[in-house]
Structures are given as C-alpha cells and as structure tokens.
N, C-alpha and C positions, 0 to 999 in steps of 0.2 A: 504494500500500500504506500507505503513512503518513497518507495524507488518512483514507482508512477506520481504519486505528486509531486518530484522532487522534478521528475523528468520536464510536466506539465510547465511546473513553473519556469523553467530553465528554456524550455519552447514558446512563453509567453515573453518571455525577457530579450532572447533573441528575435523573435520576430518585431519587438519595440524597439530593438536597437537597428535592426533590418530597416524598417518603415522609417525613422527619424532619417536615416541615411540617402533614404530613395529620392528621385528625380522628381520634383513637386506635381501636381496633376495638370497644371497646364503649362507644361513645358513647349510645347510644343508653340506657344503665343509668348516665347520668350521676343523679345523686341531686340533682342541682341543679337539673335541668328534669323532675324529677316534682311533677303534683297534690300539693294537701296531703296528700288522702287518702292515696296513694301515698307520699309525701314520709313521713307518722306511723308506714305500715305496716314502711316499710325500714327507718327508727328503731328500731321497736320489735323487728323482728327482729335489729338490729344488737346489742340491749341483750341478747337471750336467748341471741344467738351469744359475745357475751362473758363472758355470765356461765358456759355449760357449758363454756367455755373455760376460765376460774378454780378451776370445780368439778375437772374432767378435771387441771387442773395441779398442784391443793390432792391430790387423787388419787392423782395419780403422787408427787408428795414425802413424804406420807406411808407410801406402799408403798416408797420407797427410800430414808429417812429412815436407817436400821442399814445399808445397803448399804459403810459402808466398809471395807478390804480391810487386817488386817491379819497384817506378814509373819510377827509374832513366834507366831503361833496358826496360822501357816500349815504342813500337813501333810506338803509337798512342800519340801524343803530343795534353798536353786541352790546349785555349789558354787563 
C-alpha cells in the first residue's frame, strides 16, 4: 500500500514538475516567431486595440466625471 502511494505521489510530482516546464498553450501566437508581415500586422492591431482602449477609458471618465456621492444633498437621512 505504501509503495503505490509512494509511487502515486512521486507520478503526481513529476508530472507538476513536467507541466511547469512545458511550452505555454499558445505558443504557437508567440509574436516572436511570426513573419515580418505577420510580425507588422499584430503591431498594428496591437496599436488600434490600444488606442479604442484609451478612447473606451477617456469615455467612461468623462460619463463618471460628476459621479460623486454627496451625503449633505442626500434625500435619504441614516439615523
């Protein structure tokens, strides 16, 4: 009984030390081994994904710019 747990554990330990080792799941979208071509196109969607990110951000702070909460105008009195 011991040898088999012993074994178990010893097969769970490497297979943990195995897995941490291994080649990440999208390697294959690494941006380091694509074509130039490839290589410019990911660039450049990377620049467009940032930018409607900025916009979307600049966006939201100006629609929540007045959002703060005050108690003294507040209609609901705690007691």
């Amino acid at each position: 009984m011991k040898t088999a747990l012993l074994s178990f554990v010893t097969a769970l330990g490497l297979f943990a030390a195995t897995a941490a080792t291994a080649a990440p799941f999208d390697h294959d979208h690494d941006p380091r081994r694509f074509s130039p071509v490839e290589r410019a196109r990911y660039e450049r969607e990377q620049r467009q994904l940032e930018r409607r990110r900025a916009q979307e951000r600049a966006r939201w702070e100006a629609q929540h710019r007045y959002d703060r909460h005050d108690d003294r105008h507040d209609d609901y009195r705690r007691h």
